[in-house]
C-alpha positions as CSV (number, residue, x, y, z in Angstrom):
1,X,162.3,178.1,133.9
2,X,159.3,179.0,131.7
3,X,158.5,176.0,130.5
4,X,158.4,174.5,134.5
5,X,156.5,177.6,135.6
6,X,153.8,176.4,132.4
7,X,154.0,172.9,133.4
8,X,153.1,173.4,137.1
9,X,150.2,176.1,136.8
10,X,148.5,173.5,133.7
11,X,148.9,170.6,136.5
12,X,147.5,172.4,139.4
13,X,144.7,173.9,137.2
14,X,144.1,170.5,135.9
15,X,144.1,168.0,138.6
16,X,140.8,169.2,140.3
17,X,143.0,170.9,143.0
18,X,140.3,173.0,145.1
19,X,141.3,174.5,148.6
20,X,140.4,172.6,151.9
21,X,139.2,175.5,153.3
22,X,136.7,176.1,150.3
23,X,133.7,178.3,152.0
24,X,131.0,176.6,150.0
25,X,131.7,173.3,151.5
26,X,131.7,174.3,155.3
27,X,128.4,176.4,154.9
28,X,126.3,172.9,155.0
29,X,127.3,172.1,158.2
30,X,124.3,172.5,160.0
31,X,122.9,170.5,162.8
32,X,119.6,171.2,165.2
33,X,120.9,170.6,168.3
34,X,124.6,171.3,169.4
35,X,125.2,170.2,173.2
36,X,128.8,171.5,174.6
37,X,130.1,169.5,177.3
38,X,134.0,169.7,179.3
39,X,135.9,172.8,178.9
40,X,133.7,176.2,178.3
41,X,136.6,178.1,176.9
42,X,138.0,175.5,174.8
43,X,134.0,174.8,173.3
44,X,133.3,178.6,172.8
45,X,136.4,179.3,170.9
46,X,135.6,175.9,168.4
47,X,131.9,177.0,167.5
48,X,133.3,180.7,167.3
49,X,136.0,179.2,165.0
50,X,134.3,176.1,163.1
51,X,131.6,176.7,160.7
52,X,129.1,175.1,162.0
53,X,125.7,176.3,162.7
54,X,122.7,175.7,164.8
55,X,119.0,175.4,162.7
56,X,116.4,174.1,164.3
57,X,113.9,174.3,161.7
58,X,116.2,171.7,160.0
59,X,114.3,168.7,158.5
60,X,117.5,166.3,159.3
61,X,117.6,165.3,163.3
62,X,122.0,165.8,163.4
63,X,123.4,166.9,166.9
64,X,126.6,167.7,167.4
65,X,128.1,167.0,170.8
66,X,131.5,168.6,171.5
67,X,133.4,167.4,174.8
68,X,136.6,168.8,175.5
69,X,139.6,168.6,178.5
70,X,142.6,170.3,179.0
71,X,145.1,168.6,180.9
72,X,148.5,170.2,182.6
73,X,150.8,167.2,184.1
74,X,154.4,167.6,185.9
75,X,156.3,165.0,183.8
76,X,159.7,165.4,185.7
77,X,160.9,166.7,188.8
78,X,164.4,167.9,190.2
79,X,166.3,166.7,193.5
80,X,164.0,168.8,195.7
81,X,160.7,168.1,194.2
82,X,159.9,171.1,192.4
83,X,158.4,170.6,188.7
84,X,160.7,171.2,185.8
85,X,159.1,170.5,182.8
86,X,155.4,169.7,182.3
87,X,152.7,168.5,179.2
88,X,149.7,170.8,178.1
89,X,146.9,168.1,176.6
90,X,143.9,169.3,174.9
91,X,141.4,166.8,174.1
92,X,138.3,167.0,172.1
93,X,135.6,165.0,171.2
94,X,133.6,165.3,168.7
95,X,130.2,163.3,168.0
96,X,127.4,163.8,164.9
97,X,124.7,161.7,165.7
98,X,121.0,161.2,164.4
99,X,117.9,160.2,166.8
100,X,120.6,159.7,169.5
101,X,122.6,156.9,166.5
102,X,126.0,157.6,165.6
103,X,127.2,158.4,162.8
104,X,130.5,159.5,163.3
105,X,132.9,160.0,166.1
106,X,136.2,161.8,165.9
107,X,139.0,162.3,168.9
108,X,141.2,165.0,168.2
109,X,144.5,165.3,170.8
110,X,147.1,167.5,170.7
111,X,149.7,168.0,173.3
112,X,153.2,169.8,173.9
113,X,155.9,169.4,176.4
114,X,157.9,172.1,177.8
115,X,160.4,173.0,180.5
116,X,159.4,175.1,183.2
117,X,160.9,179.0,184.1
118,X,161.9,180.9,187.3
119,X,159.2,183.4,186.7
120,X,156.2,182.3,187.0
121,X,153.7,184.9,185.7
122,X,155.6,184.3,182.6
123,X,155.2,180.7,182.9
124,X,151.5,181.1,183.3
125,X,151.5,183.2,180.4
126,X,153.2,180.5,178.3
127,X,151.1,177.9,179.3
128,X,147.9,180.3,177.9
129,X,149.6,180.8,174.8
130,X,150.3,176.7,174.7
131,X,146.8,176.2,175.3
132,X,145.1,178.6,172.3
133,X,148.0,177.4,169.8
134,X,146.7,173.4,170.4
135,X,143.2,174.6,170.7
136,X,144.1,176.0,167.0
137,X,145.3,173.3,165.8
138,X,142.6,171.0,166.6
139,X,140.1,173.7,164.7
140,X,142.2,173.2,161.7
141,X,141.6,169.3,162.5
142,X,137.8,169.7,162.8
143,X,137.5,172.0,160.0
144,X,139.7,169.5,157.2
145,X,137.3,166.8,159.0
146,X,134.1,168.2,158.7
147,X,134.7,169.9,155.0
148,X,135.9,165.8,153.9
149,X,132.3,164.7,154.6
């Protein structure tokens, strides 16, 4: 068991492993003009989230434009027309570019099905806490994107 335990730490330690997350890495991310378009909420909670900041003394001309959607669609119905199940989509955009050139352009999309309940203040409340969880996921997206520059 030692002698696995050995093997594994002298691997990890020397195969350049580093965390994707690494701070030092994200911190460059710096652009002097960031334009939000689409969904407020979704936009706010991505610059809030991503590491990413705004520097308009910057000497390099990056933007960043965000555009994001969130979608909610019935995908079936019973015998008298009432919804049972439906799809949360959240969509976001994500554009660097440089005197209005770009240079790169990412889609990120994330969705999730689910059935629908009798109650629907705790059907609303699911579909918030559907929303933030994809919303979360995409971050994690954008961040592994952004630090893999």
């Amino acid at each position: 068991m030692k002698k696995i335990l050995i093997i594994l730490i002298l691997y990890l330690t020397s195969c350049g492993y580093q965390p994707i997350y690494l701070k030092k890495k994200l911190n460059n991310s710096e652009f002097n003009k960031i334009t939000l378009n689409g969904n407020l909420e979704i936009n706010r909670k991505i610059i809030k989230s991503v590491p990413i900041k705004k520097n308009e003394s910057s000497l390099s001309n990056n933007e960043l434009i965000l555009e994001s959607s969130y979608n909610l669609d019935g995908t079936s119905k019973n015998s008298k027309g009432e919804v049972t199940s439906y799809r949360s989509t959240v969509t976001v955009n994500l554009i660097i570019q440089n005197n209005n050139e770009k240079i790169k352009s990412k889609s990120f999309i994330k969705d999730f099905s689910y059935n629908t309940t009798n109650n629907k203040f705790d059907l609303v409340k699911y579909q918030k806490e559907i929303k933030n969880n994809l919303v979360n996921e995409i971050i994690k997206d954008i961040i592994i994107y952004i630090s893999l520059e």
